[in-house]
N, CA, C and O atoms as a GROMACS GRO file, in nm:
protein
  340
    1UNK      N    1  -0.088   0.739  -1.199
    1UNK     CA    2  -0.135   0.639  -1.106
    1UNK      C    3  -0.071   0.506  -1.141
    1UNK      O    4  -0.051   0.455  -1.251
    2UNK      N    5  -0.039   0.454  -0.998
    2UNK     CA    6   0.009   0.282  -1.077
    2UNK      C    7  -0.003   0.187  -0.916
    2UNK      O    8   0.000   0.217  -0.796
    3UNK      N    9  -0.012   0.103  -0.970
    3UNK     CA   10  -0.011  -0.040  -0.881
    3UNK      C   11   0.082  -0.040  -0.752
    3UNK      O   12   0.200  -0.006  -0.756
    4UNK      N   13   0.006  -0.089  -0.621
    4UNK     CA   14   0.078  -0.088  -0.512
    4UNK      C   15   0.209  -0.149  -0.520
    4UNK      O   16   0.312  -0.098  -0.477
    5UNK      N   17   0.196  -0.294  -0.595
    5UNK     CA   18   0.277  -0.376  -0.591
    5UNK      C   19   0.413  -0.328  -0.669
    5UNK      O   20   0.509  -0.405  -0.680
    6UNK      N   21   0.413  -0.179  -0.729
    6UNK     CA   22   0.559  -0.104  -0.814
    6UNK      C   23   0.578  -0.001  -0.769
    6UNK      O   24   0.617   0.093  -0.837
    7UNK      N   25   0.551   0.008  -0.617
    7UNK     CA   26   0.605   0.108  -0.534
    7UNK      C   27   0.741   0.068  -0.450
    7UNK      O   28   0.761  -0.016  -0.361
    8UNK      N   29   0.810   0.147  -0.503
    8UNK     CA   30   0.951   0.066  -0.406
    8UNK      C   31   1.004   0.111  -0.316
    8UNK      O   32   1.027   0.232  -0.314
    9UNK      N   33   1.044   0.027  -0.208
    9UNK     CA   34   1.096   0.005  -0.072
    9UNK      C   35   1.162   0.161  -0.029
    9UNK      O   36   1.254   0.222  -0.083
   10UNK      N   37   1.062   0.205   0.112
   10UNK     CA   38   1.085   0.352   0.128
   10UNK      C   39   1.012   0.470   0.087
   10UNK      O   40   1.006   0.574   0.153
   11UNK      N   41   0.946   0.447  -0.048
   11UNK     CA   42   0.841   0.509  -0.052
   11UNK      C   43   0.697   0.498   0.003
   11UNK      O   44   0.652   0.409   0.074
   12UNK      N   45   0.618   0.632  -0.055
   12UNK     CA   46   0.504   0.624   0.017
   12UNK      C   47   0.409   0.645  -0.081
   12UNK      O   48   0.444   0.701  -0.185
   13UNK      N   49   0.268   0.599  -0.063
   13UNK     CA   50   0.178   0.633  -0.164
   13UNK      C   51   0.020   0.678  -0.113
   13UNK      O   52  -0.003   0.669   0.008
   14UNK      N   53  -0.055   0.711  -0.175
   14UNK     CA   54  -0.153   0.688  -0.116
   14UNK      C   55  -0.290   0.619  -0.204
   14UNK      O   56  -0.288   0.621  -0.328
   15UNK      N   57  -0.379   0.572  -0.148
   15UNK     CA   58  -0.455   0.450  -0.199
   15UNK      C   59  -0.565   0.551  -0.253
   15UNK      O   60  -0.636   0.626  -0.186
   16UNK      N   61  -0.558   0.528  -0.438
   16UNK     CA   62  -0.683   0.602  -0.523
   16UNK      C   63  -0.778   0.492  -0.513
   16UNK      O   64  -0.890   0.537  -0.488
   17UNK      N   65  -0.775   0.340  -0.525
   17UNK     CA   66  -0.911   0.254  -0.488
   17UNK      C   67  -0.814   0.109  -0.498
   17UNK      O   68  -0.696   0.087  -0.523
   18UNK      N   69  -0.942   0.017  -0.462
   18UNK     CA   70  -0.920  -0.131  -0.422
   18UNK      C   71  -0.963  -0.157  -0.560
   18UNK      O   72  -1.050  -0.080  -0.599
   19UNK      N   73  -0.911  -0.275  -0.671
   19UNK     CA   74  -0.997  -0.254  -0.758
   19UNK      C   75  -1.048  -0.420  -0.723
   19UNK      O   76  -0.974  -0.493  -0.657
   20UNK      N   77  -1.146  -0.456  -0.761
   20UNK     CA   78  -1.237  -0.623  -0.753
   20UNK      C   79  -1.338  -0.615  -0.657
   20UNK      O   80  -1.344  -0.528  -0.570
   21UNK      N   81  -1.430  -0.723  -0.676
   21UNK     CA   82  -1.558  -0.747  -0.605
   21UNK      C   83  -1.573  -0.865  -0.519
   21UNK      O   84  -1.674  -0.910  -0.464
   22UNK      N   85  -1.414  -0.918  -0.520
   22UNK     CA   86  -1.418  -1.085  -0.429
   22UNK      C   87  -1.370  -1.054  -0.284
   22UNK      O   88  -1.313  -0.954  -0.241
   23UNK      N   89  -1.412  -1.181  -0.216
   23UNK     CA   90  -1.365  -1.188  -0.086
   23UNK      C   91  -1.211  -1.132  -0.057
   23UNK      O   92  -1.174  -1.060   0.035
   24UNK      N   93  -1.139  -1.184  -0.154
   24UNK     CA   94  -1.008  -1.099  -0.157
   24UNK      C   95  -0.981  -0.920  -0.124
   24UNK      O   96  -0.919  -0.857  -0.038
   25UNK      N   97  -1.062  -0.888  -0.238
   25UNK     CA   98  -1.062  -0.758  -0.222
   25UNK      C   99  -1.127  -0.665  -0.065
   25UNK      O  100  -1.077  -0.576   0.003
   26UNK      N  101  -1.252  -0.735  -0.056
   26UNK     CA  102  -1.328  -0.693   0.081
   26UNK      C  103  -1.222  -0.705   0.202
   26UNK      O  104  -1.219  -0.637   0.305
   27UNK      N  105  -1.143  -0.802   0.166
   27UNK     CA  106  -1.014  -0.853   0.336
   27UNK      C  107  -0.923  -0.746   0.311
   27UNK      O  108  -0.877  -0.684   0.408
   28UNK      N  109  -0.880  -0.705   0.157
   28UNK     CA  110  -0.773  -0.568   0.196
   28UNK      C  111  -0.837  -0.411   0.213
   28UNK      O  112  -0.773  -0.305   0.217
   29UNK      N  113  -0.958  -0.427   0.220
   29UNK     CA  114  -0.992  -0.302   0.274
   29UNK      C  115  -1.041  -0.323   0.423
   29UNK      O  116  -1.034  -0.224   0.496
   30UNK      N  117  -1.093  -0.448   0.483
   30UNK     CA  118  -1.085  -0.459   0.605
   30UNK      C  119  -0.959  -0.442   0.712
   30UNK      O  120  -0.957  -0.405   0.830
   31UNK      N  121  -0.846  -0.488   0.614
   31UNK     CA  122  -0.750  -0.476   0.672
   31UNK      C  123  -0.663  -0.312   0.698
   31UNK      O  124  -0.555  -0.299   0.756
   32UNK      N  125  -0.747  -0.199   0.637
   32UNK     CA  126  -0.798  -0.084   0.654
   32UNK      C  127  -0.725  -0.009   0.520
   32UNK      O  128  -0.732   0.113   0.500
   33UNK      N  129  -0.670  -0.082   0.452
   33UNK     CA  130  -0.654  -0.038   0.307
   33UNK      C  131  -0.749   0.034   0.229
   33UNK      O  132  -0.767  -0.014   0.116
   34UNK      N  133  -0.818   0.140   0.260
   34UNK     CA  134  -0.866   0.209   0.187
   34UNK      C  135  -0.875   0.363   0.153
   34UNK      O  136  -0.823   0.447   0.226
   35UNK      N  137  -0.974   0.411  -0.012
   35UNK     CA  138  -0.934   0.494  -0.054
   35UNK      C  139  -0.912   0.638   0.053
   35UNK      O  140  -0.993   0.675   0.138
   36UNK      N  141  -0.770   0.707   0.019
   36UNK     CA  142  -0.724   0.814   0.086
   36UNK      C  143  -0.603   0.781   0.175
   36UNK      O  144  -0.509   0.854   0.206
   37UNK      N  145  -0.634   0.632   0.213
   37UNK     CA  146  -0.516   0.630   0.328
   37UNK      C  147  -0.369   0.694   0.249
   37UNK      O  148  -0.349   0.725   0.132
   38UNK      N  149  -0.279   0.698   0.374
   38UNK     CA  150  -0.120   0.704   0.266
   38UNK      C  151  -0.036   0.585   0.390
   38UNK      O  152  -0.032   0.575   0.513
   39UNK      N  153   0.012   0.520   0.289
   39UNK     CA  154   0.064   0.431   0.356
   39UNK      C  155   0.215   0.456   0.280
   39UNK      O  156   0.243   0.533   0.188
   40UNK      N  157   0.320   0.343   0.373
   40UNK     CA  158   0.498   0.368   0.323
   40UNK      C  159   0.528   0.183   0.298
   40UNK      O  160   0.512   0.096   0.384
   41UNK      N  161   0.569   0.168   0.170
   41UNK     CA  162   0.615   0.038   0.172
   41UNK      C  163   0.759   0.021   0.210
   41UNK      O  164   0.853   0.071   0.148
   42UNK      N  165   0.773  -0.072   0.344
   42UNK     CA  166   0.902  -0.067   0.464
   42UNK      C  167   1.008  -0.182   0.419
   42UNK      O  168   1.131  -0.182   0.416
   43UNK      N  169   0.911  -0.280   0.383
   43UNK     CA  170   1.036  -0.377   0.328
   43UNK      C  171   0.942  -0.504   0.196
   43UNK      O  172   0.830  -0.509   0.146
   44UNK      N  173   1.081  -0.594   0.186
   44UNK     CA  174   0.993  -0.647   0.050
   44UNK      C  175   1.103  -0.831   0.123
   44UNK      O  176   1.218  -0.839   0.166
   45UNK      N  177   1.015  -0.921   0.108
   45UNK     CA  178   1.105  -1.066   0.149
   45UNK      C  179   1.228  -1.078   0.050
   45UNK      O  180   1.248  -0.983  -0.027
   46UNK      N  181   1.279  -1.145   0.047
   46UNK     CA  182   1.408  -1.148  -0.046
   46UNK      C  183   1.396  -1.188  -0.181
   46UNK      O  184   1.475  -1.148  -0.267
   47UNK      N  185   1.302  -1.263  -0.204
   47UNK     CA  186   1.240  -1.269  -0.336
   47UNK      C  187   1.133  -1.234  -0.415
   47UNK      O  188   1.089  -1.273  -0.523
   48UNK      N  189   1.101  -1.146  -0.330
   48UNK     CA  190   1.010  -1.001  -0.346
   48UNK      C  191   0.856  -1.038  -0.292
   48UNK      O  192   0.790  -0.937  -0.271
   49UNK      N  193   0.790  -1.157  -0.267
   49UNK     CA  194   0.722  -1.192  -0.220
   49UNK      C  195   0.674  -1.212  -0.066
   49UNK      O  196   0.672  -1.334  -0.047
   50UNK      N  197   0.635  -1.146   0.048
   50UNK     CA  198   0.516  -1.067  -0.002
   50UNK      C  199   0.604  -0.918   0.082
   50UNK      O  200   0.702  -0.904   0.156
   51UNK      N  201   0.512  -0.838   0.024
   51UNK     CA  202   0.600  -0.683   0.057
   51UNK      C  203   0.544  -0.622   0.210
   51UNK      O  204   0.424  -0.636   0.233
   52UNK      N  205   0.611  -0.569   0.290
   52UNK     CA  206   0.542  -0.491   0.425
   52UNK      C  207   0.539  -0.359   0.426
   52UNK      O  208   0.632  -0.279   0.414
   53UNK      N  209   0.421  -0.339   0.443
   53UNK     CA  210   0.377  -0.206   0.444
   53UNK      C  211   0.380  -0.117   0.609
   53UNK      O  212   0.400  -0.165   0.720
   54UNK      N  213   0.360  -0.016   0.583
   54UNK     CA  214   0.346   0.058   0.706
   54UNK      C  215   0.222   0.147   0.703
   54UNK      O  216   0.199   0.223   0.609
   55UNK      N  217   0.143   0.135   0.810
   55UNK     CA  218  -0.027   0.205   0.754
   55UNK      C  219  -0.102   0.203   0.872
   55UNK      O  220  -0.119   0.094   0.927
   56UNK      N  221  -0.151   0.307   0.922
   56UNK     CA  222  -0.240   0.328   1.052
   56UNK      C  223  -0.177   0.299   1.178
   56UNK      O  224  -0.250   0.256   1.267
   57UNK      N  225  -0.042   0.319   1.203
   57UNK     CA  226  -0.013   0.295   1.326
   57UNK      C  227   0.024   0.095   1.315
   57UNK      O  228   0.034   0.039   1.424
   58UNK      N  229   0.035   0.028   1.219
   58UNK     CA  230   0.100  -0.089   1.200
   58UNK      C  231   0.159  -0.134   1.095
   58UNK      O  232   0.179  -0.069   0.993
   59UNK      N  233   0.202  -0.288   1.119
   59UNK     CA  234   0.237  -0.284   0.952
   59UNK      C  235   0.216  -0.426   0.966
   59UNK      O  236   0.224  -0.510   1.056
   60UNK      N  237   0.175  -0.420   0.806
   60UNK     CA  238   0.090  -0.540   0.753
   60UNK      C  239   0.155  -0.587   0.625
   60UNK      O  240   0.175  -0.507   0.534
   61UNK      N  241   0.199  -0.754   0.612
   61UNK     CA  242   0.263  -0.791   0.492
   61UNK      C  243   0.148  -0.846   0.382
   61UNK      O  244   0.048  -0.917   0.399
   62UNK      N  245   0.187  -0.803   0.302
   62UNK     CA  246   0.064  -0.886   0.134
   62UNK      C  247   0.155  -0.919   0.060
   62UNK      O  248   0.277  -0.904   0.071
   63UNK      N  249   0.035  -1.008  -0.087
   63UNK     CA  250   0.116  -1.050  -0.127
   63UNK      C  251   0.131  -0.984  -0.277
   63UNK      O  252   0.023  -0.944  -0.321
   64UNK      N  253   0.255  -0.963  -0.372
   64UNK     CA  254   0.243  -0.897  -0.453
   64UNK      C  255   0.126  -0.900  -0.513
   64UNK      O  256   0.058  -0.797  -0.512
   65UNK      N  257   0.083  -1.006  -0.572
   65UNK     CA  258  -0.064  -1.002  -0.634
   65UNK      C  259  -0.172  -0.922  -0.612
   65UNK      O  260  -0.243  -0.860  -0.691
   66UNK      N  261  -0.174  -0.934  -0.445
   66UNK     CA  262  -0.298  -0.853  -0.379
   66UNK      C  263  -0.224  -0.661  -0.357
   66UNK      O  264  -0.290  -0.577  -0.295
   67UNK      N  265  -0.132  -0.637  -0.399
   67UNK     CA  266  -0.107  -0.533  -0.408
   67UNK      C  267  -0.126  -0.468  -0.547
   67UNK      O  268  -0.132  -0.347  -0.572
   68UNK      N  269  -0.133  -0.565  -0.626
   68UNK     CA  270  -0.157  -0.521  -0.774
   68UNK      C  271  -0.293  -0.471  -0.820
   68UNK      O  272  -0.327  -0.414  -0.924
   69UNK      N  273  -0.382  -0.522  -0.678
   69UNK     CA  274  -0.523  -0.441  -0.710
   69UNK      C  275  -0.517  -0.366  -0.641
   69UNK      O  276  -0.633  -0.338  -0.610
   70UNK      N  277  -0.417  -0.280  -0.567
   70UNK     CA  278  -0.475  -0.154  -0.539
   70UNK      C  279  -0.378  -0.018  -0.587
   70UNK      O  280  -0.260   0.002  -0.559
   71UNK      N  281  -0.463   0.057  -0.660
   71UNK     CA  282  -0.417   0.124  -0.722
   71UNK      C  283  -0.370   0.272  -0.619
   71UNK      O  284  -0.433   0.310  -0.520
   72UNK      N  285  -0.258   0.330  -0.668
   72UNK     CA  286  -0.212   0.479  -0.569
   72UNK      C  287  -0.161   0.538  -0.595
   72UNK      O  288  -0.109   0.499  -0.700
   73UNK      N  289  -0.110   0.678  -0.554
   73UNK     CA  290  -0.108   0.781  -0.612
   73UNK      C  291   0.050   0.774  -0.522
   73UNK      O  292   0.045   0.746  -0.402
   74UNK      N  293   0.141   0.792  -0.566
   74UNK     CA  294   0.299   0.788  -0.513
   74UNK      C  295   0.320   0.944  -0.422
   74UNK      O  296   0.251   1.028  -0.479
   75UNK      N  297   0.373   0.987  -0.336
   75UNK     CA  298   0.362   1.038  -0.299
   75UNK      C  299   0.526   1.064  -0.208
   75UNK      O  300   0.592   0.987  -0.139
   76UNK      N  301   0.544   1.188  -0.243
   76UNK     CA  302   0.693   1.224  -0.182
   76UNK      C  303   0.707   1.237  -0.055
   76UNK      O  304   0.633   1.275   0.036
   77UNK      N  305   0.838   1.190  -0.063
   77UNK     CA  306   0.905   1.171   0.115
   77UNK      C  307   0.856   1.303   0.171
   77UNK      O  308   0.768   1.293   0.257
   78UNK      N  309   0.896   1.421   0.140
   78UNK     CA  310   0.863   1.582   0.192
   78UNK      C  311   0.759   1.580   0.210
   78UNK      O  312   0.709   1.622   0.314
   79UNK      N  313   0.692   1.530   0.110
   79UNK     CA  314   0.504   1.589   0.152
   79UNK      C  315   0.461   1.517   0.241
   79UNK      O  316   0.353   1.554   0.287
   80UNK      N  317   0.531   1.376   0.310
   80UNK     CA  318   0.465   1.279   0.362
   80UNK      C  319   0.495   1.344   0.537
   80UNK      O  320   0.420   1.350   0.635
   81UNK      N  321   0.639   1.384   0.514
   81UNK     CA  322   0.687   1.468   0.636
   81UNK      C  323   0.631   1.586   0.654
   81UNK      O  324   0.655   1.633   0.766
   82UNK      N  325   0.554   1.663   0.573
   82UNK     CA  326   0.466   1.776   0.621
   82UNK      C  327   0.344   1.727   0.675
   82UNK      O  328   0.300   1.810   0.755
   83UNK      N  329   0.259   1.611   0.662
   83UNK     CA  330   0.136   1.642   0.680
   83UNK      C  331   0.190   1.526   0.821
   83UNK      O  332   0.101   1.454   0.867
   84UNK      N  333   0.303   1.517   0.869
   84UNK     CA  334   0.248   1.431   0.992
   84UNK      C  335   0.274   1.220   0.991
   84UNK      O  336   0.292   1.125   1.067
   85UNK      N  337   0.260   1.251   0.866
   85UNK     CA  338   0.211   1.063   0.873
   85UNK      C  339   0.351   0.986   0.888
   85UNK      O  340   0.353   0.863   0.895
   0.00000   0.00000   0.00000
């Protein structure tokens, strides 16, 4: 398991939990970041700050920090192309 924010560009992962109890944390699971999804990180700004994801039919940019609390399970290109997502 490791941190959203050391998943690199093209891969896919999927979300084992949000970790914190602040307003922060509550906005990235509103923003539908939560446990089970599998999301694909699509691109990263040029100085790596903040990274865009791809997840539920959109894509949503954060910022490394707030990717560092959520923890996921990496997940291969093949398997991601079998189940559809």
């Amino acid at each position: 398991m490791t941190s959203l924010d050391r998943v690199p560009v093209g891969w896919s992962a999927r979300v084992s939990r949000v970790v914190g109890d602040d307003p922060a944390t509550l906005r990235l699971l509103e923003m539908g970041l939560t446990p089970g999804l599998t999301l694909r990180v699509v691109g990263s700004a040029p100085l790596g700050d903040p990274i865009e994801l791809e997840l539920r039919g959109y894509r949503l940019s954060i910022r490394r920090r707030e990717a560092a609390r959520i923890e996921v399970e990496v997940v291969e290109a093949a398997q991601v192309a079998l189940a559809g997502v």
